[in-house]
N, C-alpha and C positions, 0 to 999 in steps of 0.2 A: 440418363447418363449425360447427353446436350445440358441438361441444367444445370447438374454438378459438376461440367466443365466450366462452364459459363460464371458459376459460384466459386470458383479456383480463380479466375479472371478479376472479378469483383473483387477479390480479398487481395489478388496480389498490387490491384490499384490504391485500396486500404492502404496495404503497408508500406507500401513507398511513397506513401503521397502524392499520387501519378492521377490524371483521372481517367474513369473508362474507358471512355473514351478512346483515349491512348492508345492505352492498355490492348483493347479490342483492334484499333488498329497492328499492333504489335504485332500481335497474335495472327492478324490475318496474314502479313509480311514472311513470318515465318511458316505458316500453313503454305505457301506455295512452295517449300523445298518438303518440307514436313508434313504425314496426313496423321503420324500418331498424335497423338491430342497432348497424352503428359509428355512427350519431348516438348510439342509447342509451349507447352505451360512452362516448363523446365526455362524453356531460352525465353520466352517473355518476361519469365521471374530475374532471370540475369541478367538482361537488357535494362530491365528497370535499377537493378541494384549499381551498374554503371551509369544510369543516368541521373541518381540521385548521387553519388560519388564524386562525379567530377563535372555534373553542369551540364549535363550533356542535356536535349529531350527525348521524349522517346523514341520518336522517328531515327535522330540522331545515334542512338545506343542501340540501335537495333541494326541498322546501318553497319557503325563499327563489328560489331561481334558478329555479323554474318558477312562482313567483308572481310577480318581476319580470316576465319575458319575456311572460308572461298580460296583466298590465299594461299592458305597451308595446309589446303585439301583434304580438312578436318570436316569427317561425315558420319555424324552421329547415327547409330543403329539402333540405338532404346537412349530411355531417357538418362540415364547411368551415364553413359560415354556425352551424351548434350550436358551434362552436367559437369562434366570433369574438364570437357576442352572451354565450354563459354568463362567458368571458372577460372582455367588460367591466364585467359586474355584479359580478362576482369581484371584480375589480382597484378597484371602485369602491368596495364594501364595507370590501378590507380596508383600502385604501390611509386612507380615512377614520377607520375602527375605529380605527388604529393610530397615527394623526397628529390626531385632530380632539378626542378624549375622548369619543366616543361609541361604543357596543358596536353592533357588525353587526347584533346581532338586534334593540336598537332601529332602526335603519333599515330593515331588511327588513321588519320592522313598519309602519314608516309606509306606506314603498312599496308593501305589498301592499294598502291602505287606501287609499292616495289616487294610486295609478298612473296608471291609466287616464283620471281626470280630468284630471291634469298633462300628460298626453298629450295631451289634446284640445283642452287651454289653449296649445299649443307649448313648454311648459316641458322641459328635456328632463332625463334621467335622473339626467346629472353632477348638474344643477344642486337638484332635487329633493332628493335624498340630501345636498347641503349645507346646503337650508332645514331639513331633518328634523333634520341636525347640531345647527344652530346654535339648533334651538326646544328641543329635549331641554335642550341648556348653558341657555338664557335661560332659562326656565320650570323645569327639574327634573320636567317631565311625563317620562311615556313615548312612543317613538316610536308605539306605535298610537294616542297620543292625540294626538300631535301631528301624525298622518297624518289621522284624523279632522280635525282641526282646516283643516291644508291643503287637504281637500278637501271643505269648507264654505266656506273663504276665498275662493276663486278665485270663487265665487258671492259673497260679500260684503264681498270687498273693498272698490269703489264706494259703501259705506253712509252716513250719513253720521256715526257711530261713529267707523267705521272711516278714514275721510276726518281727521277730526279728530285722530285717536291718531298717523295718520301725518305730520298738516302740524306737531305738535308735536315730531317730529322732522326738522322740511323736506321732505319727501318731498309730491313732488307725486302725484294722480292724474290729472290731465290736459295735454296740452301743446296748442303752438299750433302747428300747422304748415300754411302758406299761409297766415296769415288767421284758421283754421279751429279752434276749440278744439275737440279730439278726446281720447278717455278713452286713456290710457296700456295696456301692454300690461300683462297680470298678472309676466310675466317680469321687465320692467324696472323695475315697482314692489317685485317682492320680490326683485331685486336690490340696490334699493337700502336696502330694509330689510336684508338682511345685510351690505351694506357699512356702513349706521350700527349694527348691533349689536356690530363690531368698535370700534368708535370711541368707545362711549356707554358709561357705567358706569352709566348709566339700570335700571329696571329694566322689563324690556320686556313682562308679564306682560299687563298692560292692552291696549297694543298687540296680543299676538295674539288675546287673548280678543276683542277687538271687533272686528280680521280675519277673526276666526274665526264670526260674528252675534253674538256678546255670550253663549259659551258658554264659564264656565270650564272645563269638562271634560266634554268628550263621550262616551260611553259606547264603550270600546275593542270 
């Protein structure tokens, strides 16, 4: 059985062009959350499929996909589920990298910085990886900077800075429902800050600085 894991390893350096090496170190990386063998092989095989995808090395793609999943408290129980979450991070990475003008490892950057906070705001993964997109493009930060940024915003968004930068773009942060003036979801206010960043030839710098507590660059 050791062999024919070890010959699962061998084959999937084969096909990504990765060498053993690597590959073996991957695999030991994931061996310390994981002792089932084909999950390991499962996210070793993903790791690599992200690394040949967008540049990344192995180290590096292996990194990202067990720092998202860290993040958004994604804990595979067979290889099935290692399969379907490393896959969406994959797929979200590159499909963005490669359509958005933003590089994978800045998003893996922001996400491993402001994951688990997004999490807990109900922001979900797709959408995160698009604010990360769209603050790299506005700003010319880096994604770790603008993942710091994300997840100091979600705390201050409501400020009244931050209120201000956004009603000058129309964006409310509270609505009225029943009656009842209630504070807007973080989700649906920075929704609609990336649907006005599409529309606005503004420069949006201000805005996330004061999202952000009135930090232009926080310490990556």
């Amino acid at each position: 059985k050791y062999q024919e894991e070890q010959r699962a390893l061998i084959n999937t350096a084969s096909a990504y062009g990765e060498s053993v090496k690597d590959v073996m170190e991957s695999a030991r990386l994931w061996g310390r959350m994981y002792k089932d063998q084909a999950t390991v092989n499962t996210l070793v095989s993903q790791s690599a499929k992200l690394a040949v995808a967008d540049n990344f090395s192995m180290a590096e793609s292996t990194k990202a996909v067990e720092a998202a999943m860290f993040q958004y408290g994604l804990v595979a129980k067979n290889s099935a589920e290692a399969l379907a979450y490393s896959n969406k991070i994959v797929d979200v990475y590159t499909k963005l990298s490669h359509n958005a003008g933003v590089s994978a490892q800045d998003l893996a950057a922001g996400v491993e910085r402001s994951g688990s906070v997004a999490k807990q705001a109900g922001i979900s993964f797709e959408f995160l990886n698009a604010l990360i997109a769209q603050g790299t493009r506005a700003t010319a930060l880096s994604g770790s900077e603008i993942g710091n940024m994300l997840k100091t915003m979600l705390a201050s968004f409501n400020s009244d800075k931050a209120v201000k930068e956004l009603n000058k773009l129309g964006i409310a942060t509270t609505e009225v429902v029943n009656g009842v003036t209630k504070v807007r979801s973080a989700q649906a206010v920075l929704m609609d800050v990336a649907v006005a960043a599409q529309g606005t030839n503004k420069d949006l710098k201000d805005l996330w600085i004061q999202m952000s507590g009135g930090r232009p660059k926080l310490a990556a």
